[in-house]
C-alpha distance (Angstrom), angle and dihedral (degrees) to the residues before:
residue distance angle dihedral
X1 . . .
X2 3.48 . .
X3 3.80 130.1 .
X4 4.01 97.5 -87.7
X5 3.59 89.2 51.5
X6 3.77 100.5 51.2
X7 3.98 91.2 50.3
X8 4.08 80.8 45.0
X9 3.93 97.8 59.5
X10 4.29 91.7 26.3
X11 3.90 83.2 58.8
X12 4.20 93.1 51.6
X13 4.01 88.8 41.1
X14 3.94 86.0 53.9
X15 3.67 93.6 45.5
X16 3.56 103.6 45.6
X17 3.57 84.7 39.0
X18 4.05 96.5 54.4
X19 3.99 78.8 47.2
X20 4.01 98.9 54.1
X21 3.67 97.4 48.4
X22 3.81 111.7 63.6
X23 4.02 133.5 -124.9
X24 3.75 138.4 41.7
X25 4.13 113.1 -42.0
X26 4.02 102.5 177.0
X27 4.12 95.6 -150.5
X28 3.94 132.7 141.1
X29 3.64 118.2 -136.9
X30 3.80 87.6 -93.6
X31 3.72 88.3 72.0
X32 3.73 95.0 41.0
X33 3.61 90.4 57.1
X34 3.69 94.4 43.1
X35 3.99 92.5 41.5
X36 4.36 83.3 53.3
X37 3.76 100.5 43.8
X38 4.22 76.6 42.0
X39 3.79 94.2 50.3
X40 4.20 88.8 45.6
X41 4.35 86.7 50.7
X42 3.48 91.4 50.4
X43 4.23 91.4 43.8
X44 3.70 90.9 55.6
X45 3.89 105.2 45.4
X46 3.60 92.7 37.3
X47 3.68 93.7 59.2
X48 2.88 97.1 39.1
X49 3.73 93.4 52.1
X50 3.73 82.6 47.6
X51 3.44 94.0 58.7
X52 3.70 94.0 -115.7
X53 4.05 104.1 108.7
X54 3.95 116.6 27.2
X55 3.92 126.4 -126.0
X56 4.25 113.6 -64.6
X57 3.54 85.8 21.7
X58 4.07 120.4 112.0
X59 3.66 131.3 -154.4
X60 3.92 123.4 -97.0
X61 3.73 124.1 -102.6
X62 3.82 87.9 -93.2
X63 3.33 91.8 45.1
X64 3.89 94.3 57.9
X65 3.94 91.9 46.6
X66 3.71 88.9 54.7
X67 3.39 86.3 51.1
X68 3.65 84.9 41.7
X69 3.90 92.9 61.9
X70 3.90 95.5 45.1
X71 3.71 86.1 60.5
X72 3.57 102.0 42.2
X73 4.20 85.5 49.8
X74 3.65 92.9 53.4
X75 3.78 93.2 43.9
X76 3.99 88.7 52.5
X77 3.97 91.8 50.9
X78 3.57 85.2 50.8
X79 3.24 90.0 56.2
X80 3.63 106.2 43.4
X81 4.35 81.3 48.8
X82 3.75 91.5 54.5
X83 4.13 97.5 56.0
């Protein structure tokens, strides 16, 4: 998948992602996209840390949303720490 797709599918992760997990997240799409492609990253070598995908493969679509939602909870306690 080339680069125009990854930023593609990172940017639905990040958005469906931003939708599943509730309360106010003040990001541009920049950060959507980077908090999908980050979601899918953390998917992959997790799992396959985990023992549940083996090396060269990536995570599913649910997967990288789940991975998705982790992020996006970590950046909001960040966040909430920071003010």
């Amino acid at each position: 998948m080339g680069i125009i797709g990854t930023i593609l599918i990172g940017f639905l992760v990040g958005v469906i992602a931003r939708f599943l997990k509730p309360g106010d997240q003040p990001m541009g799409w920049i950060m959507t996209i980077l908090l999908g492609i980050g979601g899918s990253l953390l998917a992959t070598y997790g799992g396959q840390a985990l023992g549940i995908y083996r090396a060269g493969q990536g995570a599913g679509f649910i997967g990288a949303v789940v991975g998705a939602v982790i992020i996006l909870a970590i950046y909001g306690f960040m966040q909430r720490r920071k003010v």
